[in-house]
N, C-alpha and C positions, 0 to 999 in steps of 0.2 A: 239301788237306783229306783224313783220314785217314778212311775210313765201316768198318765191320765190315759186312756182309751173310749171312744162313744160305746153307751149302754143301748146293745141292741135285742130285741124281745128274743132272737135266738144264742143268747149269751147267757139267760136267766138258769142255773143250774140248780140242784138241790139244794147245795150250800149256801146259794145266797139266799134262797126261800129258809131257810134254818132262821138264817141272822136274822128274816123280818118276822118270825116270832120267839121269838128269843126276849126276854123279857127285860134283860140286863142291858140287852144292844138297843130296845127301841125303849126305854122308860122315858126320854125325855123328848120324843118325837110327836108326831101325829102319827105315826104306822099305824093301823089297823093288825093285831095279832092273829087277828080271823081270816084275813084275805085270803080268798081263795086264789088256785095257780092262774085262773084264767083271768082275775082281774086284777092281777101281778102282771101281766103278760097284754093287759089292755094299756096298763100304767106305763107301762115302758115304749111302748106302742106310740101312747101320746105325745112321748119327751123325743121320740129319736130322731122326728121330721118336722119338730118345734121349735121355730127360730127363737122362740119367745123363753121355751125350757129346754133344759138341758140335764144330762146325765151323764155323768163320767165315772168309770170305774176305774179304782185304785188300784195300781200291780206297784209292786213289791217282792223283789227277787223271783219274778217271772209269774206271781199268783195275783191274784183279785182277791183282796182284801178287803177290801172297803168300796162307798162310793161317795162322789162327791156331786152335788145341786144346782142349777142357778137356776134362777126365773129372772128374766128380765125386767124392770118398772118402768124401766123407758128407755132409752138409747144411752144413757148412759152411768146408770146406775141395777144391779144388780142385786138379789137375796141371795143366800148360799146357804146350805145345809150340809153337812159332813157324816159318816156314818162308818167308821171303820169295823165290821163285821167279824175280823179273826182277831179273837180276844190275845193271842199268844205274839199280837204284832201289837199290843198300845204302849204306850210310853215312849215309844222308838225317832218319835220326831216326824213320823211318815206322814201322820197329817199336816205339822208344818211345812214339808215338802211339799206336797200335796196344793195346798195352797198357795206358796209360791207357784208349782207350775199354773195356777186356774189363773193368775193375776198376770202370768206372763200374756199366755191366751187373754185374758180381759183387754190388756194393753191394746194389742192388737187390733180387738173388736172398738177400740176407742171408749170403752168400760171407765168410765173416773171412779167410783165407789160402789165398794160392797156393804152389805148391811144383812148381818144376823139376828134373828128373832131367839134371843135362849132365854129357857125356864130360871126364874130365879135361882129355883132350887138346883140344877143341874151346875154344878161348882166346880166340876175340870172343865166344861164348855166356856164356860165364863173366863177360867185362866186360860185354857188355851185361845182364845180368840184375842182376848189384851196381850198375852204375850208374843201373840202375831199381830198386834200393832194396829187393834180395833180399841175404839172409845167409846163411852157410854153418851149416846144419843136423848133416852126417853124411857123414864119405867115406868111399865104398866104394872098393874095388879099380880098377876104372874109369870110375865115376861120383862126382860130386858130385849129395848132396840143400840145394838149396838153396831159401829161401822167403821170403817179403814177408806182410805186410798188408795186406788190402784198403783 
């Protein structure tokens, strides 16, 4: 079972400081490799009393696995970022769970569309968002804008 949980700055453990230098887990992000703990600990800080961001950490038979993103654009469109950090959980579907749960919550919030920013090159991001029933919006130079319905 796939749970979404808020990302709060006393939740930040070793492990998840591992995944954001980890080279394999953040190659197609913006992560900073270098962040220090305390401006890991300022980031999450910002998102957990931010109506506008948000942070959700992934569980997965009782563990935090991953995390998932939004930023808000306006009342009723959202960005999303995905990041599942424990390599011995990908393929498993857990981000499309995952995503189903953010879009139930979205519903909720009255959210009409999501819209992902991924690297061209980044080519399981690109399948897994089409195959969770995102379309290609707008490519840029080396990004796709890609987006769904809630």
């Amino acid at each position: 079972m796939v749970i979404l949980k808020k990302f709060y700055s006393s939740n930040i453990s070793k492990k998840y400081i591992k995944w954001l230098k980890d080279e394999e887990t953040i190659k197609y992000t913006s992560i900073n490799p270098n962040l220090s703990k305390n401006e890991i600990v300022k980031y999450i800080k910002q998102h957990q009393n931010n109506k506008f961001q948000k942070i959700f950490r992934i569980f997965y038979l009782k563990k935090h696995i991953g995390n998932i993103r939004i930023n808000f654009l306006d009342n009723d469109e959202v960005t999303v970022g995905i990041i599942i950090g424990e390599k011995n959980f990908y393929n498993l579907g857990i981000g499309t769970k995952a995503l189903k749960k953010l879009a139930e919550y979205l519903k909720i919030e009255k959210v009409k569309s999501i819209i992902a920013y991924v690297s061209k090159k980044n080519l399981k991001s690109i399948f897994f968002f089409k195959k969770n029933g995102f379309y290609l919006v707008n490519k840029k130079k080396y990004f796709l804008k890609i987006k769904r319905n809630t």
